[in-house]
DRENFI-187996 format. One record per residue (C-alpha): residue in three letters; x, y, z. Coordinates in steps of 0.02 Angstrom, whole numbers, plus 50000, padded with zeros to 5 digits. Each point is the difference from the previous one (the first is absolute). Layout:
% residues N
ALAXYZ/...
END
This chain:
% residues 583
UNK400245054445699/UNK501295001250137/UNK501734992349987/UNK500204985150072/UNK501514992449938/UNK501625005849975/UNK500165007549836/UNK500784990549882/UNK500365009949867/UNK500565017049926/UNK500555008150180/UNK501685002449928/UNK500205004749810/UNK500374983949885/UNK501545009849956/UNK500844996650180/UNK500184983649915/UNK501664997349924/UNK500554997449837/UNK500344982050025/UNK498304997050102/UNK498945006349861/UNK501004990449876/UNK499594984950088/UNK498005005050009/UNK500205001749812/UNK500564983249968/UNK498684992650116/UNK498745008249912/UNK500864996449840/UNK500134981250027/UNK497885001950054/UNK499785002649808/UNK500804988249942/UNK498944988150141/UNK498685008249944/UNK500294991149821/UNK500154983850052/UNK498435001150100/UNK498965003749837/UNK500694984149936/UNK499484989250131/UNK498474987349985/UNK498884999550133/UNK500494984450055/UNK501905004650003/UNK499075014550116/UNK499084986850117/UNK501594990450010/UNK501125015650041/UNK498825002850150/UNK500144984150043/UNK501555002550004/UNK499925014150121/UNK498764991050123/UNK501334987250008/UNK501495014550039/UNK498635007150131/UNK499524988250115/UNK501864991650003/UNK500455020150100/UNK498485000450075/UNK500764996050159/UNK501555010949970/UNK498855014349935/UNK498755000550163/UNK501594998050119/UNK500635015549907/UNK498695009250007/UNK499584996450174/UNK501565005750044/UNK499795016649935/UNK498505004950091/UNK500764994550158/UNK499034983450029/UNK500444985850119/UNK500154985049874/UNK499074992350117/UNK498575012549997/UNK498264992349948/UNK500165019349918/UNK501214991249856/UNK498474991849945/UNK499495018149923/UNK501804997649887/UNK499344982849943/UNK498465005749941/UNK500185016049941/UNK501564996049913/UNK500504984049907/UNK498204992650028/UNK499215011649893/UNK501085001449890/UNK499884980449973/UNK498065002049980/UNK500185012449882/UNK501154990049880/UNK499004985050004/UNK498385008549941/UNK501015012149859/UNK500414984649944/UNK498394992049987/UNK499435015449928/UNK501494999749851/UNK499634981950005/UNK498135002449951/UNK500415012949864/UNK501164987449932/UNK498734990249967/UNK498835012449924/UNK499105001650128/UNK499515014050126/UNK500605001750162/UNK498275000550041/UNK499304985649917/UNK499214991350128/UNK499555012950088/UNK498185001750113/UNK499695020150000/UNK498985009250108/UNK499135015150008/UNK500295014250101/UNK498895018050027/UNK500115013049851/UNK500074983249878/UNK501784996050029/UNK500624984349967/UNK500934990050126/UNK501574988950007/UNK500394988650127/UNK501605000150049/UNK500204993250156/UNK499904980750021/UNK500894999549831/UNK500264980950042/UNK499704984650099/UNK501475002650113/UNK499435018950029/UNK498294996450032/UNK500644984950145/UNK501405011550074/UNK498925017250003/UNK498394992650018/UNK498725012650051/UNK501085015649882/UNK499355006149847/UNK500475011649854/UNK499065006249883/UNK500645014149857/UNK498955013349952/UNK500205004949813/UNK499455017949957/UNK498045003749948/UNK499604996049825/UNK501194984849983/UNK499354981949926/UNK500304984050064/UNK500764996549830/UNK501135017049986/UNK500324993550155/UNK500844983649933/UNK500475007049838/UNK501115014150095/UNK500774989550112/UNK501784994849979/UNK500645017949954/UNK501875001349942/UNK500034980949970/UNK498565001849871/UNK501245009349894/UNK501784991850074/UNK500895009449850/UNK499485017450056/UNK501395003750117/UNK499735015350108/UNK501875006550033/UNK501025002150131/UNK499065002750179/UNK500755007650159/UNK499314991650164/UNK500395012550152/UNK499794985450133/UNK498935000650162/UNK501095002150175/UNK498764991850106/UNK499314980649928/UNK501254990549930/UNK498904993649858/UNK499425013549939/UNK501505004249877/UNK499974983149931/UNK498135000649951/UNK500175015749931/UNK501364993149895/UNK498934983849936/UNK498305012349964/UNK501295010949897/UNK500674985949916/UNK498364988849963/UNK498635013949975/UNK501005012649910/UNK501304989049926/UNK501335013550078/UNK501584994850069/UNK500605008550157/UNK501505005950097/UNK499504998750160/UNK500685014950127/UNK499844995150170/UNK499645011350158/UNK501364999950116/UNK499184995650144/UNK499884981049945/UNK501845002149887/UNK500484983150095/UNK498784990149879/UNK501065004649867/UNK500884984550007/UNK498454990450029/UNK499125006349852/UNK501254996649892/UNK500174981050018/UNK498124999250023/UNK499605008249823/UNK501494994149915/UNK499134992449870/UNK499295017049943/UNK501685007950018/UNK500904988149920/UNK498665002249852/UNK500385018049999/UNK498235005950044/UNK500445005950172/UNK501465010750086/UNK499945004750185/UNK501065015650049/UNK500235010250177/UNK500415015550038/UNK498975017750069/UNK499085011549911/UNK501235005349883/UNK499894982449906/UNK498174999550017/UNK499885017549918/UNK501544995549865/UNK498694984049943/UNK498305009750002/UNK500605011549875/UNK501044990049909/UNK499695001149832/UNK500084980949958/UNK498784998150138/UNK498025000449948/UNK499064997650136/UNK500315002350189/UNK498984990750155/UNK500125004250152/UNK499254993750193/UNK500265012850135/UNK499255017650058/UNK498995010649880/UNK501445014150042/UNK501424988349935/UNK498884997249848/UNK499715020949980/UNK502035002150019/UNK500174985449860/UNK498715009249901/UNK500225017450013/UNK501775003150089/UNK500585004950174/UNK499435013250105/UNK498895017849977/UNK500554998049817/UNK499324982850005/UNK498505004950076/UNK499625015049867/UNK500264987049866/UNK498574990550083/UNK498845015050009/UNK500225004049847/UNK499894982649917/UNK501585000149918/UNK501054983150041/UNK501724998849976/UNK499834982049976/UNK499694995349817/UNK499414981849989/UNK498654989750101/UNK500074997750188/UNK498764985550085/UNK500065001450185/UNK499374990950151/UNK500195014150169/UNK498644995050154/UNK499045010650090/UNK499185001250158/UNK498754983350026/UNK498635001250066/UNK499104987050125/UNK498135000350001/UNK499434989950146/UNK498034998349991/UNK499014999350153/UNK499264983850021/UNK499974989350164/UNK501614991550037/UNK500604985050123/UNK501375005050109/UNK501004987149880/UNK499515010649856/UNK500605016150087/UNK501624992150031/UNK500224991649842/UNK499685015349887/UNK500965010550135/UNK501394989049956/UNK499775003249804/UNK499825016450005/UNK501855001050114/UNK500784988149848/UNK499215013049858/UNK500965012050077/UNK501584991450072/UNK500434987049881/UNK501845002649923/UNK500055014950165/UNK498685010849921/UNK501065002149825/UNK498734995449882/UNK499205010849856/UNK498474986550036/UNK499965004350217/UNK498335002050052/UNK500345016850088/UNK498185007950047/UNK498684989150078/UNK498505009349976/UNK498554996150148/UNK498315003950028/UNK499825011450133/UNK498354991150046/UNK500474982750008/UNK499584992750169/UNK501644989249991/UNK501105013849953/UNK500915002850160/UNK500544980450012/UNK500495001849821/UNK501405013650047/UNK500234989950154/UNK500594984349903/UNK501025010049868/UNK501075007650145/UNK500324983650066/UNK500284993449827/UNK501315014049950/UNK500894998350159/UNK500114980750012/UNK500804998349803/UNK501644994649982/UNK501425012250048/UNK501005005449827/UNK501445013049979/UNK499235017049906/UNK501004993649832/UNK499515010049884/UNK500725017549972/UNK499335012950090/UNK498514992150090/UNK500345009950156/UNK500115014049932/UNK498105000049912/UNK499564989350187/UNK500455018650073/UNK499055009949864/UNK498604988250047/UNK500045004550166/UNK500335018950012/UNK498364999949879/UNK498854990750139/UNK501145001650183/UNK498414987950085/UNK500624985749875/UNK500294985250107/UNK501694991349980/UNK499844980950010/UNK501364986849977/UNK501454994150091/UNK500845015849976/UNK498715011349957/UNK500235001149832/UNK498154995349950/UNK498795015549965/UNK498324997450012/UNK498915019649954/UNK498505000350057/UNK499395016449920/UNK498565001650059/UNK499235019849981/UNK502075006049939/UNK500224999849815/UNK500294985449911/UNK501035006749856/UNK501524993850058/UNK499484984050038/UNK498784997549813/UNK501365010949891/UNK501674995050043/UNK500824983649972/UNK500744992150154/UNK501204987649950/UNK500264996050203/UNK499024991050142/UNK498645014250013/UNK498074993149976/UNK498885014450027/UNK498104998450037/UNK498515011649933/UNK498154999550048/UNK498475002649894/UNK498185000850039/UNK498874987949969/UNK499534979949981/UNK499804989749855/UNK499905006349830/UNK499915017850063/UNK501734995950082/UNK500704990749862/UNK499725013749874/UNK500715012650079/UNK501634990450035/UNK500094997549815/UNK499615017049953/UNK501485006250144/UNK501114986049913/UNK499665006149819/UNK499965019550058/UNK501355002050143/UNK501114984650010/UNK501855001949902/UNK500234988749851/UNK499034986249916/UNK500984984050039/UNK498994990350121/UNK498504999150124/UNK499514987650140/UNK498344995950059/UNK499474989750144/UNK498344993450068/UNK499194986350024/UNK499084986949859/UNK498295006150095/UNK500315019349988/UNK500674997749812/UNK498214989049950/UNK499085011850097/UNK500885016149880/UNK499484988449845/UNK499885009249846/UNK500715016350101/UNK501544989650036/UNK500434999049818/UNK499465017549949/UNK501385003850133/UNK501364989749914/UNK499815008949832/UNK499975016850090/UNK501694997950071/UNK501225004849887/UNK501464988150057/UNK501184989649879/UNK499674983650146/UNK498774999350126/UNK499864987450116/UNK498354993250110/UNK500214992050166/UNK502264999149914/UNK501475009749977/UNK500175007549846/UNK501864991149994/UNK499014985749962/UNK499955008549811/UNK501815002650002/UNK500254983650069/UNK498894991849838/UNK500904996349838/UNK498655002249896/UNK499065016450060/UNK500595016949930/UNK500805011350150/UNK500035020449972/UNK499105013250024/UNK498135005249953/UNK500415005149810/UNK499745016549970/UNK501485009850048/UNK500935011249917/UNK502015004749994/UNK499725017350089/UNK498794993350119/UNK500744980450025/UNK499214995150179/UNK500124980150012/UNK500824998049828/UNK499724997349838/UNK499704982849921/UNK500164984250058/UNK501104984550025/UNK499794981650044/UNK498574995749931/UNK500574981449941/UNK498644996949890/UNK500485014749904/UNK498125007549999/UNK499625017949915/UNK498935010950047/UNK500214997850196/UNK499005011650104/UNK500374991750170/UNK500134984650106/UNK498754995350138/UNK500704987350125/UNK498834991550117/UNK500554990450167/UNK499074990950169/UNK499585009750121/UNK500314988350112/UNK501474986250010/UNK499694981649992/UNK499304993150102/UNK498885014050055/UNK499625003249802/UNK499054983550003/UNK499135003950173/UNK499385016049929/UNK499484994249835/UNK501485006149882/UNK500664985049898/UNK501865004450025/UNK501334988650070/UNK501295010850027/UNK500645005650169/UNK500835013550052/UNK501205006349855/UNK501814998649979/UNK500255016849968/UNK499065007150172/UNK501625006550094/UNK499184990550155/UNK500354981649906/UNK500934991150097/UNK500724985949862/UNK500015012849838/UNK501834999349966/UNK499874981349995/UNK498204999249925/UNK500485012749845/UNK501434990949977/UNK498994984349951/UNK498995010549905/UNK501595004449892/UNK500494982249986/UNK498194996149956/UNK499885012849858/UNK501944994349949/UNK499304980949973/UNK498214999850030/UNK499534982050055/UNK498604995650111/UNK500974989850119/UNK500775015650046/UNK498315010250063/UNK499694987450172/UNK501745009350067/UNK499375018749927/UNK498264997650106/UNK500824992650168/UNK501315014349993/UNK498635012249955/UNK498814994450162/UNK501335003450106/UNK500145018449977/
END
């Protein structure tokens, strides 16, 4: 996989650190172990309480954290854009804490996670979870979403149960000290990977931030001070040399890692040609485990169906979020729409997405060296056109030039490229799957759109396409963020990778009902927003997201959200929904 983020470790040698730096990793790590102790002695309800602790600690710097972090990718604080800092930072996290502890607390009582749990059934005999409305509240506020988790072929309903729970099944069995090489790009992201660390594998972590969001230093420390201040967490800063100094540290026994699949080979295998021979030749100069969560290229299948103009512009505008949310610096950004060449409708489709792309919000290119891969974009297709208030938008229509860059490189910038296949319905359908599987970069994610008619009309096809695409979430008529966004589903890669050949990652994280055996997530969404759902025949009364970069109220609405999930009450949802219909 291409770079796409700075590398964040082992560009300098760990011995450019000094003396007195890598004295003071050593005690870090050294204080860990002793963390690590007083984890093992903890009862699960000490547990629940400690992350009750840390809810409490979270949402009282929620504010502070999304101003901060706002602030560092160049946002107006008055941008409906700061709602993507409120969701995608201490709102998750807040989900995710409330249903690990509901998990711990149903283990506590000898009980499974699962234990009152409906399964379904998916093709190849899979079992299914559903994750996604995990509650009452969920189920009001994202009425018309769904989750469900697929667990891997061959798996019972009661493996299912009895699995579930992992590390806290066996609290005693501690599993060391973990390095967490923190994401640059969603503030939440560390945290979470902190929590899975800490409740699935019963590993305490010191947390090494990227230096593009160093100023939440501060905020994460008074926001997980409880886990600090119980010794099971340590955040440092610093470049690579720190980063390197920590993977190989010997009192470190596991490393994790969200980024590029090159910063994970560099981790992995070292620097440069040498680096590179190590790979080859399948010799890694990293000797413990390494989980890993690195993106790809996402594709957007778009099946031809007949569409309202409202549709067109609707999905035109979801489609222009999948790829621009948080600027286009997402592992999850949709990146290649993928259209039938035959569709009658395709030429208002592209129509709408230009207008879509160019009308989002204006945001400063924030993240380090967008325009630089916007200019490798463009010297690979010249005809791109360049949409936005200053141009900075690329939308590729390939057409008959090569799609290679476009399907096997990363873009980590505003660039959404379009491909066209032959053919309608299934024929269609199948080979956008087998293009996905075969050509597409990485296994992270894939988006497909089209309307409740053209989906029943697929039928049993429709589902034989879902197990055929080999994607850790895919999401129907959603964004795969949606997965991210839910507490309970697991979020990685399709498993299957290896060290020497990593793609999306390896492993995964979330996952707040602490299933085994994951295979992937499929999230379902309306087609449609309310009220047109109704009018159409979809039983969804949710209108046009929070997270579409065109939403109007989203900094306001997602802030209610994080309130909501911060002290659920239902007196609280009238203000959610009014906010929510004025986007």
């Amino acid at each position: 996989m291409t770079s796409t983020e700075p590398t964040a470790v082992n560009e300098r040698p760990a011995d450019a650190l000094s003396a007195t730096e890598r004295a003071a990793l050593d005690t870090v790590v050294s204080d860990l172990a002793a963390g690590e102790t007083h984890w093992a002695t903890l009862s699960l309800t000490a547990r629940s309480a400690l992350l009750g602790a840390v809810a409490v600690t979270v949402a009282a710097q929620a504010e502070r954290w999304v101003q901060v972090a706002a602030l560092a990718k160049g946002l107006d604080r008055d941008s409906p854009l700061v709602g993507e800092e409120w969701l995608s930072g201490p709102y998750v996290v807040l989900t995710n804490l409330a249903t690990l502890r509901g998990s711990i607390a149903a283990i506590d009582r000898g009980e499974s996670p699962l234990r009152n749990t409906r399964f379904g059934r998916a093709p190849g005999g899979r079992v299914t979870v559903p994750v996604l409305p995990g509650t009452p509240f969920e189920a009001l506020l994202l009425h018309g979403f769904s989750a469900e988790a697929w667990l891997e072929p061959g798996v019972t309903e009661e493996e299912a149960r009895s699995r579930a729970g992992l590390g806290q099944r066996h609290p005693s069995r501690t599993g060391g000290v973990g390095l967490v090489l923190g994401a640059g790009n969603i503030s939440a992201i560390p945290p979470l990977d902190v929590l899975y660390e800490l409740i699935a594998h019963n590993r305490v972590s010191v947390l090494k931030l990227n230096p593009v969001l160093d100023a939440l230093a501060p905020v994460y420390t008074d926001a997980f001070a409880p886990l600090i201040e119980a010794g099971l967490l340590a955040i440092v800063s610093g470049g690579a040399a720190v980063g390197g100094y920590l993977a190989h540290h010997e009192g470190v026994s596991h490393v994790h890692i969200t980024g590029s699949a090159a910063t994970h080979d560099v981790v992995v295998f070292g620097p440069g040609a040498e680096g590179r021979a190590r790979r080859a030749a399948g010799t890694p100069l990293l000797r413990k485990p390494i989980t890993s969560e690195l993106g790809g290229v996402a594709p957007i299948i778009v099946l031809p169906g007949k569409w309202t103009s409202r549709d067109l512009t609707f999905q035109a505008e979801h489609v222009a979020t999948q790829r621009l949310h948080n600027g286009g610096y997402n592992c999850i950004a949709g990146q290649v729409v993928v259209l039938s060449r035959d569709w009658p409708q395709k030429a208002a489709f592209l129509a709408a997405l230009r207008v879509a792309l160019a009308a989002a919000p204006a945001r400063p290119p924030w993240y380090p060296g967008s325009d630089a891969r916007v200019r490798d974009a463009l010297a690979a297709y010249p005809g791109a056109t360049r949409l936005g208030p200053d141009g900075g938008r690329l939308l590729i229509e390939a057409g008959t030039a090569d799609p290679a860059a476009l399907i096997g490189v990363e873009a980590f910038a505003p660039v959404l490229g379009v491909i066209e296949l032959p053919g309608t319905g299934q024929a269609f359908l199948d080979a956008a799957v087998t293009a996905a599987n075969e050509d597409f970069l990485g296994t992270l994610g894939a988006n497909i759109l089209g309307t409740p008619a053209t989906i029943r009309r697929l039928g049993p096809g429709f589902a034989a396409a879902l197990e055929r695409l080999r994607y850790g979430t895919i999401a129907v008529n959603a964004w795969t963020a949606m997965g991210f966004l839910t507490a309970a589903a697991p979020w990685g890669a399709f498993p299957g990778h290896s060290m020497a050949d990593v793609q999306s990652g390896i492993g995964v994280v979330h996952n707040a009902f602490l299933l085994a055996d994951t295979e992937r997530t499929i999230v379902r969404g309306p087609f449609r927003p309310f009220p047109r759902s109704v009018w159409h025949g979809e039983f969804a009364l949710f209108p046009k997201p929070p997270w579409f970069v065109s939403a109007r109220s989203a900094a306001k609405t997602t802030r209610l959200m994080t309130e909501f999930v911060s002290h659920p009450s239902w007196w609280k949802a009238p203000a959610i929904f009014l906010s929510a219909f004025r986007a």
